[in-house]
GUTIBA-520701 format. One record per residue: residue in one letter; x, y, z of N, C-alpha, C in turn. Coordinates in steps of 0.2 Angstrom, whole numbers, padded with zeros to 4 digits, always signed. Example, Ala and Ser with C-alpha at 12.3 -4.5 7.8 and 13.67 -1.06 7.14 Angstrom:
BEGIN
a+0066-0028+0039+0062-0022+0039+0066-0016+0039
s+0064-0011+0035+0068-0005+0036+0064+0000+0039
***
This chain:
BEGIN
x-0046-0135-0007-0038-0135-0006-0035-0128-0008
x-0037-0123-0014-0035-0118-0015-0036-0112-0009
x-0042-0115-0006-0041-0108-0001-0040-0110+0005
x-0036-0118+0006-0030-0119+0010-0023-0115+0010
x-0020-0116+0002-0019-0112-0001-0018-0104+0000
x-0024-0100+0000-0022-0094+0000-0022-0091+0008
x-0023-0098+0014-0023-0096+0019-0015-0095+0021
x-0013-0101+0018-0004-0101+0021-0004-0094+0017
x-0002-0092+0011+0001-0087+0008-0001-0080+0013
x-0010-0082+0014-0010-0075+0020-0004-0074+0026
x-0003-0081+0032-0001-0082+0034+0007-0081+0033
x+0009-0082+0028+0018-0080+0026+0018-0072+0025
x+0012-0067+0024+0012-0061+0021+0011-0058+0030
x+0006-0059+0035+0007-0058+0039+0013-0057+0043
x+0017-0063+0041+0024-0063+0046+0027-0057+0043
x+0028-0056+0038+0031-0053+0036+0029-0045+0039
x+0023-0043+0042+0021-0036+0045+0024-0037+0052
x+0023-0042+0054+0027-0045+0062+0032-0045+0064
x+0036-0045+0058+0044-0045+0060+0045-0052+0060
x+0045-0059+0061+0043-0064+0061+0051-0066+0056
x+0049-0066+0049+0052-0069+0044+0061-0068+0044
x+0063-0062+0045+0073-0062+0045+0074-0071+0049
x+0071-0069+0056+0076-0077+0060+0072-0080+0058
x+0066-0083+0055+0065-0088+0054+0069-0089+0047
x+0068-0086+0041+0073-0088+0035+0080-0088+0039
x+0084-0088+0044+0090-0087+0046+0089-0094+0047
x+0085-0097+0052+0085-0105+0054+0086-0110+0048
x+0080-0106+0044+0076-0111+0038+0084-0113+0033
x+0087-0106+0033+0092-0110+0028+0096-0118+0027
x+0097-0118+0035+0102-0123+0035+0098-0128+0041
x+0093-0132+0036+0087-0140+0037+0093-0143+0040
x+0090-0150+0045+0094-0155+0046+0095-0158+0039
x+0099-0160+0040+0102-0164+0031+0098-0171+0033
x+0098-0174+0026+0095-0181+0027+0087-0184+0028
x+0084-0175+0027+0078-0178+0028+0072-0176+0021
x+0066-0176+0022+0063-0173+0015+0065-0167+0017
x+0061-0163+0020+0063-0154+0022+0068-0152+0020
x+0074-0155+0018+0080-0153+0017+0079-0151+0009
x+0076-0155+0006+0073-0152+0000+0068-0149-0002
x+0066-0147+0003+0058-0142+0002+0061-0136-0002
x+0059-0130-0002+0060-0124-0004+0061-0119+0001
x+0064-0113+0001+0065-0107+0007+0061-0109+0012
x+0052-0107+0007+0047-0103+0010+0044-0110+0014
x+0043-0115+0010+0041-0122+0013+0045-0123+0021
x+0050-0123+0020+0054-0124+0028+0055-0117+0033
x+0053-0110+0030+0051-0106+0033+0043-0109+0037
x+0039-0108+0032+0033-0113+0035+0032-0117+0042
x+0038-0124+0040+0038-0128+0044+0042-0123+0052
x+0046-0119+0052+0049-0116+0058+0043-0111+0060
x+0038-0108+0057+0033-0104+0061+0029-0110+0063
x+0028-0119+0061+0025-0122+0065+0026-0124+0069
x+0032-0123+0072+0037-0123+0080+0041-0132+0078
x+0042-0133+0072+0047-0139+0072+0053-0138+0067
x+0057-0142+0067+0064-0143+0063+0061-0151+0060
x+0057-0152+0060+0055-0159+0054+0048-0161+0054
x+0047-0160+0047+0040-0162+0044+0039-0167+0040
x+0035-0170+0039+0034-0174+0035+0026-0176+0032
x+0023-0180+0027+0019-0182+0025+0016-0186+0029
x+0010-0191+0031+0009-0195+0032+0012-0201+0032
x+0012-0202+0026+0015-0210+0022+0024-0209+0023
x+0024-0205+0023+0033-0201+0022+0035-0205+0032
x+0029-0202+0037+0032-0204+0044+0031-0211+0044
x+0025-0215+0040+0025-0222+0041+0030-0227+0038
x+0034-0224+0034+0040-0226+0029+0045-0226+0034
x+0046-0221+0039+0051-0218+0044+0051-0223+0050
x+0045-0226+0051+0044-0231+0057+0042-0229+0063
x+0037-0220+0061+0033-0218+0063+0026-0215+0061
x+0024-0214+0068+0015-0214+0066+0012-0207+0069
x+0007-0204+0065+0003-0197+0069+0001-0203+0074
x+0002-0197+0083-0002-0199+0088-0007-0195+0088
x-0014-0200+0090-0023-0198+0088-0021-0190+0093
x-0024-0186+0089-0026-0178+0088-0020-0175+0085
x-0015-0179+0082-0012-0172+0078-0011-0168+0071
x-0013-0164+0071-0015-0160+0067-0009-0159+0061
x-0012-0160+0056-0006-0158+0053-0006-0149+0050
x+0000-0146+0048+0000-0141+0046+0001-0139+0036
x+0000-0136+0034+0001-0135+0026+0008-0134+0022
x+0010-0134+0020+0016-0130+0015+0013-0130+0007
x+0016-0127+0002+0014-0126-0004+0016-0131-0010
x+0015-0132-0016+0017-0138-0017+0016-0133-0025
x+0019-0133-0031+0016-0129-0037+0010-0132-0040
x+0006-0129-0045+0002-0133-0047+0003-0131-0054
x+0004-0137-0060+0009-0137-0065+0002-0137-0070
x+0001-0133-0077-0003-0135-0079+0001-0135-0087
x-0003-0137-0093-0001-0139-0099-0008-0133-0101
x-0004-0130-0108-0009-0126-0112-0004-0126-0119
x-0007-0127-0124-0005-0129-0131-0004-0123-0133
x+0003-0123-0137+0007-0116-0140+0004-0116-0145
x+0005-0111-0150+0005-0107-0157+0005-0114-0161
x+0011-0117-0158+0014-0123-0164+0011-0130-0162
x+0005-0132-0159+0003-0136-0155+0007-0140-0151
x+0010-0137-0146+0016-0143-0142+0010-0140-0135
x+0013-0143-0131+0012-0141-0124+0017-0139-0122
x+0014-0133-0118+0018-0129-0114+0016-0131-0106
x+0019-0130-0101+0018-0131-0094+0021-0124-0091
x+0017-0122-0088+0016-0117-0085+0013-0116-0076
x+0016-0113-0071+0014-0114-0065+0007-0108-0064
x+0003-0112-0063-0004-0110-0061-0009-0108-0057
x-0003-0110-0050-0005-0110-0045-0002-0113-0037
x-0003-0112-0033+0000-0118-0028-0006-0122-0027
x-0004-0127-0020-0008-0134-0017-0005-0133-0011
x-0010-0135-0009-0010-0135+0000-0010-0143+0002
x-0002-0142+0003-0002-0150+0005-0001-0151+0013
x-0005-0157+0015-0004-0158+0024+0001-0159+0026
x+0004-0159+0030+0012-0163+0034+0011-0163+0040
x+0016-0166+0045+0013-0168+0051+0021-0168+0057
x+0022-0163+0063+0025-0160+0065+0029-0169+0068
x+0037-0169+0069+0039-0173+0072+0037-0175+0077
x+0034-0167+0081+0032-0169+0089+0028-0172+0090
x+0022-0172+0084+0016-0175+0084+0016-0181+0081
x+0022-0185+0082+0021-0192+0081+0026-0197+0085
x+0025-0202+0085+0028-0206+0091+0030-0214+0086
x+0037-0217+0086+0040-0223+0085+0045-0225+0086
x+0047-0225+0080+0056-0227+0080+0060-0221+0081
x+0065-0220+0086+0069-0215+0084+0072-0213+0077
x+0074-0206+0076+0077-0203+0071+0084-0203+0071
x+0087-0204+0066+0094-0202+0069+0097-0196+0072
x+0093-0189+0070+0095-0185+0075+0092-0183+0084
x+0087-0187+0083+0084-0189+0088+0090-0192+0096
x+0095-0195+0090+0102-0200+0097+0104-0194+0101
x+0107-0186+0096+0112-0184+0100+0112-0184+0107
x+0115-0182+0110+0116-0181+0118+0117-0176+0119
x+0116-0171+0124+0118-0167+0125+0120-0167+0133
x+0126-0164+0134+0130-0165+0143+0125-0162+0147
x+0126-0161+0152+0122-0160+0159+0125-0151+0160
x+0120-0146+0157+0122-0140+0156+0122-0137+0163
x+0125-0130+0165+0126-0128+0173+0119-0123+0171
x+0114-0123+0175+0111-0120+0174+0104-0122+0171
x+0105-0129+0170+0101-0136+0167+0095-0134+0171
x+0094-0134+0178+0091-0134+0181+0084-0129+0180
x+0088-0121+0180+0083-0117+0177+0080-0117+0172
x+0081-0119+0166+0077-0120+0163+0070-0125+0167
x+0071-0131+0165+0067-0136+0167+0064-0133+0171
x+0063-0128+0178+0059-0124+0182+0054-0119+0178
x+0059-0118+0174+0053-0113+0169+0049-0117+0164
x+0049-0124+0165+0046-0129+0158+0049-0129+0152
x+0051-0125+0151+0057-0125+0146+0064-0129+0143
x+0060-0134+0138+0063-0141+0137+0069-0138+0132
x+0074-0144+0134+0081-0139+0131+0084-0148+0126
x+0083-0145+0117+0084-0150+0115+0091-0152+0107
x+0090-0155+0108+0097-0156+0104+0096-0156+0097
x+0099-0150+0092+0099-0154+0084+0105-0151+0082
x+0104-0154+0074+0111-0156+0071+0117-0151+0071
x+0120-0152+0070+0126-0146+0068+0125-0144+0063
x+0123-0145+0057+0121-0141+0049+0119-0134+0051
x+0123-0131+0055+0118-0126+0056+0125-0121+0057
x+0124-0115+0052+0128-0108+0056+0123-0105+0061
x+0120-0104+0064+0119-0104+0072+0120-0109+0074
x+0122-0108+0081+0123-0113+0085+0119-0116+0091
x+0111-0111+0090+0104-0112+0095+0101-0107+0094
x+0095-0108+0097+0090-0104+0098+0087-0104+0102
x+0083-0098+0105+0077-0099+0109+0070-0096+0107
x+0067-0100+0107+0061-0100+0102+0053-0097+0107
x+0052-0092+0109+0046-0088+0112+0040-0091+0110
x+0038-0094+0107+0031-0094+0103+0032-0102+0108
x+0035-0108+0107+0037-0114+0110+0038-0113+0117
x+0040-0110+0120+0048-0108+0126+0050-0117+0127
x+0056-0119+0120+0061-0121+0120+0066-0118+0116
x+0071-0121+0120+0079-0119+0117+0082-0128+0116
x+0085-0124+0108+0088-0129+0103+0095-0127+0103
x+0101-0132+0106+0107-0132+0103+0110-0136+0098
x+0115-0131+0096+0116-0137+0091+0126-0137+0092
x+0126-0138+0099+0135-0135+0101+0134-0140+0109
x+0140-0141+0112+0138-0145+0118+0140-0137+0122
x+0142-0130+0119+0147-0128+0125+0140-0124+0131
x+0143-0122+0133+0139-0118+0139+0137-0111+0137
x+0142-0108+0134+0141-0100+0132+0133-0098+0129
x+0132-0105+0123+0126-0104+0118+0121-0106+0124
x+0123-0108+0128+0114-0114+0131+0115-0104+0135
x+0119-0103+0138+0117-0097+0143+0115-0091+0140
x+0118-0089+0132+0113-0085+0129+0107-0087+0127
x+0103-0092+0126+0098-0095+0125+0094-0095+0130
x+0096-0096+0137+0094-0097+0144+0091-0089+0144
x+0098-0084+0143+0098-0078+0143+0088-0075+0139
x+0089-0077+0135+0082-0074+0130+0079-0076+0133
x+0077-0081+0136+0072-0085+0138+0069-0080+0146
x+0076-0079+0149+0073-0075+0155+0072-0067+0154
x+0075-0066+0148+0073-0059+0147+0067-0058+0146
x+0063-0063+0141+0056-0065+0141+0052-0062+0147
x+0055-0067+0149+0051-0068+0158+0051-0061+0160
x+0057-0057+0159+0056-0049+0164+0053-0045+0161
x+0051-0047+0152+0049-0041+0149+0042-0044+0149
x+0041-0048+0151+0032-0052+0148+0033-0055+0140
x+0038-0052+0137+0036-0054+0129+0044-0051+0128
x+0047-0054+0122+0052-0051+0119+0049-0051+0110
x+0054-0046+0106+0052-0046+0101+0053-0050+0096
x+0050-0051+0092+0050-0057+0086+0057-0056+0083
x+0059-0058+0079+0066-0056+0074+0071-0055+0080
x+0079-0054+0077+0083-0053+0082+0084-0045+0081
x+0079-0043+0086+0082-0037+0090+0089-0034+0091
x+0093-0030+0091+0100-0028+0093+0100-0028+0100
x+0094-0024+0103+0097-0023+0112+0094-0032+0114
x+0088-0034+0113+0089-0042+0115+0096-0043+0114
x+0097-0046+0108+0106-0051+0107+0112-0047+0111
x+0110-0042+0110+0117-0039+0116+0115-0042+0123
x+0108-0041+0127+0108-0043+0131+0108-0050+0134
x+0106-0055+0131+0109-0060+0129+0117-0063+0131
x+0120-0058+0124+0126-0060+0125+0130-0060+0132
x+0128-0053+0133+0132-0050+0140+0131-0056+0144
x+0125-0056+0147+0121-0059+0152+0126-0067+0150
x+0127-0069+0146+0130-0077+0144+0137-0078+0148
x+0140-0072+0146+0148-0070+0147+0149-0068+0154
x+0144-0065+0157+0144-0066+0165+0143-0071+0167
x+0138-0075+0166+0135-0083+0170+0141-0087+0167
x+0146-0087+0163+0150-0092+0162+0154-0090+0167
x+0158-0084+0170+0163-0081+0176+0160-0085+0183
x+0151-0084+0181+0148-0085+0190+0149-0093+0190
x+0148-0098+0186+0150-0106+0186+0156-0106+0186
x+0160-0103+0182+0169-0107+0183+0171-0108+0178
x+0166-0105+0171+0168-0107+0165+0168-0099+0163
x+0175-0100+0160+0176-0092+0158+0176-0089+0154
x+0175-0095+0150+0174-0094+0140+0179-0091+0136
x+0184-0091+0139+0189-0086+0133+0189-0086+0131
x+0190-0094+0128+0190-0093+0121+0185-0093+0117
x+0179-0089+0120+0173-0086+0114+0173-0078+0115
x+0177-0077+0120+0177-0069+0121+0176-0064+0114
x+0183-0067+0109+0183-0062+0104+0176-0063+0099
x+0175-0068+0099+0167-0071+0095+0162-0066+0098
x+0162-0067+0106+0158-0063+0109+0155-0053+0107
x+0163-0051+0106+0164-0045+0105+0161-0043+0100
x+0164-0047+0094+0162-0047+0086+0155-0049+0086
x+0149-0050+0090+0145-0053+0088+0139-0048+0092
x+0143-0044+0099+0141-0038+0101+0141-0030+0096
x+0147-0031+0093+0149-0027+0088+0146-0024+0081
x+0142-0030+0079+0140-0032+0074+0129-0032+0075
x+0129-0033+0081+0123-0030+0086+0123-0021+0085
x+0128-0019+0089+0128-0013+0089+0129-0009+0084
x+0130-0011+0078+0131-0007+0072+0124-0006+0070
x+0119-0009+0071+0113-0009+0069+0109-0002+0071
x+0112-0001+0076+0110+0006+0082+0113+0008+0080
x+0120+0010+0075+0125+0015+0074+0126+0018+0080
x+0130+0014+0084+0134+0014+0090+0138+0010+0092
x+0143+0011+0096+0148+0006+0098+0145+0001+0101
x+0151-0008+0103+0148-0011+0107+0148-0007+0114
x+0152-0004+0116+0153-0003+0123+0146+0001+0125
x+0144+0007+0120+0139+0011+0122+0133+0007+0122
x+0132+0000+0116+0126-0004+0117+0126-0007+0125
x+0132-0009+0126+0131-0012+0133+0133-0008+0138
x+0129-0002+0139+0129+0002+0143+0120+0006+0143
x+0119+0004+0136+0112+0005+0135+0110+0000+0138
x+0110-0007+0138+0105-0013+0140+0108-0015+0147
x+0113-0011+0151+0115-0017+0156+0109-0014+0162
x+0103-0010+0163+0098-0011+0165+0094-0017+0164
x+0094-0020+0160+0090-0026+0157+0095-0031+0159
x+0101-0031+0159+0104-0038+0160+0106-0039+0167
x+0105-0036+0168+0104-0035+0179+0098-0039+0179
x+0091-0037+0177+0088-0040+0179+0087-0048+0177
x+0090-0048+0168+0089-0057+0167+0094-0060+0173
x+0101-0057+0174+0105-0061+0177+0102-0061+0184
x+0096-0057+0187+0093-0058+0194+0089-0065+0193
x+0085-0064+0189+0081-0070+0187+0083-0075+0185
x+0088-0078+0183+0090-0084+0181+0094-0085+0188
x+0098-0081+0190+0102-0083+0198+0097-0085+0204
x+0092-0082+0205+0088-0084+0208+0085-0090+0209
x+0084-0091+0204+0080-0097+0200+0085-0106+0201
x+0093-0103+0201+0097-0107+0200+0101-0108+0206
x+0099-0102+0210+0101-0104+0218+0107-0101+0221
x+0111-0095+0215+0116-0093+0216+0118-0087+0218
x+0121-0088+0223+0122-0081+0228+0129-0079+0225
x+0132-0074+0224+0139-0070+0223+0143-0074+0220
x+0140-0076+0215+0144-0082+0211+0145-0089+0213
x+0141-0092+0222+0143-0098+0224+0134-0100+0223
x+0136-0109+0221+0130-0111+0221+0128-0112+0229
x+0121-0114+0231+0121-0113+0239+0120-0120+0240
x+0124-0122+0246+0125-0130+0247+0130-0132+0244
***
């Protein structure tokens, strides 16, 4: 089990060479409440989000839940301390951490029973719904506990919101087709990805009917704060990426059926 153990630690040292680790500690911060993971550690619930879920659990922890592993799934590791006792100067026991433990857990999506309660939310019938689902890319609901309000996740290709509006699902949409045009997007949040993203959201809300104003200044500030990373303005960032966002906005319109802003039919 120890060199379970130094397998995960490999595996959290690599991410760290990949760029990996900023968005995922970004996510990992703020767990669904209410569950064990909620109380895990940073790195623990870092863990769980490179194993492509938002909730883990023990074996006995999902049969307690009024859930079961369905046959073939695999569980993944997290860390656990390992606590040892070694007698002081003065004979008392001292405890001291020794080491870790590789403990199994077993991915929500890898089991099947009773609903969760975050499992209820609903999320409305998104414009653009469509495209996804063409691309297989299952679009799912979690909690609000969250300062992001979604993501789209490459390594899975789903997108998780956690807002009902439209803006978030069309930057999400957005990443997910810039994906497609690039073959691959990069790990962590890039500045020219989330520029392009954003723009590309703030045009597809004009081509449906929804016109987002009231995210506009959010929009700006979120461009803004993108583009300082390139110490540049937002307006020159978005003048650096709007080759790219021609084409995400090609590929999702296409996809979606829409010609000059009108759906066809």
């Amino acid at each position: 089990m120890q060199h379970k153990a130094n397998e995960v630690l490999a595996n959290i040292l690599n991410r760290f060479k990949t760029g990996d680790i900023p968005k995922a500690i970004a996510f990992s911060m703020y767990p669904i409440p209410n569950i064990p993971a909620a109380k895990w550690s940073l790195c623990n619930r870092t863990l769980m989000f490179f194993a492509g879920t938002s909730d883990a659990r023990g074996f006995n922890q999902w049969k307690h839940a009024g859930r079961y592993v369905k046959k073939g799934g695999k569980a993944f590791f997290i860390l656990a301390p390992k606590l040892s006792k070694i007698e002081n100067d003065n004979g008392e026991d001292e405890t001291f951490l020794s080491g870790f433990l590789a403990v199994p857990v077993f991915r929500v999506e890898d089991t099947d029973g009773e609903a969760l309660d975050y499992q209820k939310i609903q999320l409305p019938k998104m414009p653009l719904a469509e495209v996804a689902k063409e691309w297989g890319i299952p679009v799912k609901a979690i909690p609000g506990n969250y300062r992001c309000y979604g993501y789209y996740r490459d390594t899975s290709k789903e997108i998780a919101l956690a807002t009902k509006e439209e803006a978030v699902f069309f930057h999400e949409l957005s990443h997910a087709a810039h994906a497609k045009v690039m073959g691959k997007i990069k790990p962590g949040q890039d500045w020219k990805q989330e520029i392009v993203a954003e723009l590309s959201a703030a045009v597809l809300c004009r081509l449906v009917g929804k016109d987002g104003e009231k995210y506009l200044g959010n929009s700006h500030t979120y461009k803004e704060n993108y583009a300082s990373k390139a110490k540049i303005t937002a307006i020159s960032a978005c003048f650096q990426v709007i080759g790219d966002v021609e084409k995400v906005l090609q590929k999702i319109l296409i996809s979606g059926g829409i010609n000059n802003g009108q759906k066809d039919g």
